[in-house]
Every structure is written in C-alpha cells, then in structure tokens.
C-alpha positions in Angstrom: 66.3 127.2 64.8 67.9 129.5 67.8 65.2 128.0 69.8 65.6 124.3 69.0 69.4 124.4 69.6 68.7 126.4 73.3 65.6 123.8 73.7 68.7 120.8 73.2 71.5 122.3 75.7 68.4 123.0 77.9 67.7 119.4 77.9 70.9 118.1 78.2 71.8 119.8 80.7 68.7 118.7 82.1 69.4 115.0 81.4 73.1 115.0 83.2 71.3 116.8 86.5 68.4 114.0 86.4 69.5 111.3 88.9 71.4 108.8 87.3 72.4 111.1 84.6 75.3 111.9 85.4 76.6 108.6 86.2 75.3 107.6 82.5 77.9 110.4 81.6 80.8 109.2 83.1 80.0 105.5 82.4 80.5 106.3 78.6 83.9 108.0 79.5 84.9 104.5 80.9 85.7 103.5 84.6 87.9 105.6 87.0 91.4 104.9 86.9 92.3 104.4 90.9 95.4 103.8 92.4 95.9 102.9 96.2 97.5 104.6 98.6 101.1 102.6 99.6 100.5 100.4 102.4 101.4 101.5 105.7 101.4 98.7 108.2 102.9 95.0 107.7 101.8 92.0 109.0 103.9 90.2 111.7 105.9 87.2 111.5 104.6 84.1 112.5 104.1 80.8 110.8 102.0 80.4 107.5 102.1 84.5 107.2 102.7 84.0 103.3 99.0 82.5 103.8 98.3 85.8 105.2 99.7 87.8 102.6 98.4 85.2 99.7 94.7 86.0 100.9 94.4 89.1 103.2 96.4 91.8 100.9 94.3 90.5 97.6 91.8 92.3 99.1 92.4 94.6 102.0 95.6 96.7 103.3 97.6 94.9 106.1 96.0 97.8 108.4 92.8 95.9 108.4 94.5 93.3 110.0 96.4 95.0 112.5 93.9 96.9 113.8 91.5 94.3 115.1 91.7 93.5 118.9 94.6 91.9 120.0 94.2 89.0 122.1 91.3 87.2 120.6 91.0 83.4 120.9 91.2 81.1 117.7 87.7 81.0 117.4 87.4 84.4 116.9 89.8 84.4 114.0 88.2 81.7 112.5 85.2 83.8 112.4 87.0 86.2 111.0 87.8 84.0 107.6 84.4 82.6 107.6 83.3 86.3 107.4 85.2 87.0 104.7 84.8 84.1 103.2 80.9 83.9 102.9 80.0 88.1 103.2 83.0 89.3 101.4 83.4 86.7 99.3 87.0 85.8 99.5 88.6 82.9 97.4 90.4 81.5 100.2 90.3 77.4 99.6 89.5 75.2 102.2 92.7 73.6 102.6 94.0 77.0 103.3 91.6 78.0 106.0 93.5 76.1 109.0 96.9 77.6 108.1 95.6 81.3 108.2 93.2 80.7 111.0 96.7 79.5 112.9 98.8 82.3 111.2 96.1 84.8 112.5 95.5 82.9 116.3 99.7 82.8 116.7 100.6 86.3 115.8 97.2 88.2 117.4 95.4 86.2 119.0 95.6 84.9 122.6 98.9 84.5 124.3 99.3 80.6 124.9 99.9 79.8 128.3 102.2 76.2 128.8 
C-alpha cells in the first residue's frame, strides 16, 4: 500500500511538471486576479478627446498613445485606428473613426501650416 500511495505523489507530481500540467493546475484554481498599474500619462486636449478616451483607454494606457512619433500626418493616424481596428480588434464604430482620426491628427500629428 506504501508503494501505491509513493507510486500516486510520484505521478502527480509528475503530471503538474508534464507541459501543460501545470497550467491544468492553476486553471482549476480559477483565473488570476490582475489589477493594473495607475496610469501615468494623460492624453492632451484637443477636440473629440472624449473619443479618445471612449476608445483608446478600454484597451490600452494613455502611454501608448503618447509615445508614438510626434508629428505624423493624418494618414498615419488613420492607420493607426485601422490597425487597431482590424489586428486588435477594437470596437470603435465607424461613425466614430473620423472624430478620433482628427482628435489623434490635431493633438500629435503634423503641425498645420495656414
């Protein structure tokens, strides 16, 4: 009986260092609990920057934003929320695009020259 009980532990033990074993053991304790870190950066004024907060912070910190190149024509920003709207799969409607594509040009983009 010694034996048997040893043989069990032996291959359990075995079973939780098997790839994908562990993982099986922590998904019976339930997901993670995660909370983020606060937010550190904020996004700059400019029109339609409740757009900006609307769809940007659902999913990423405002530092995502503010780090990306200054400068950068509306085309490129528009790019940007394609992006994230076909590889990410953001939920940002179409009605909604222009206003953060302009939100995005006015306060990063390319100075505009009159």
């Amino acid at each position: 009986m010694r034996l048997a009980l040893a043989s069990s532990a032996a291959l359990a033990a075995l079973a939780l260092a098997a790839p994908g074993g562990l993982a099986m053991a922590q998904s019976a304790a339930g997901p993670p609990v995660y909370s983020p870190p606060r937010e550190t950066a904020k996004l700059l004024d400019g029109p339609d920057l409740a757009q900006a907060q609307r769809h940007c912070l659902t999913c990423h910190s405002a530092d995502y934003v503010t780090t990306q190149p200054r400068g950068m024509p509306e085309a490129f920003w528009a790019g940007e929320v394609a992006k994230m709207r076909t590889a990410y799969g953001a939920t940002i409607p179409d009605e909604d695009v222009k206003p953060l594509v302009n939100y995005l040009t006015t306060a990063y983009g390319a100075p505009t020259h009159r």
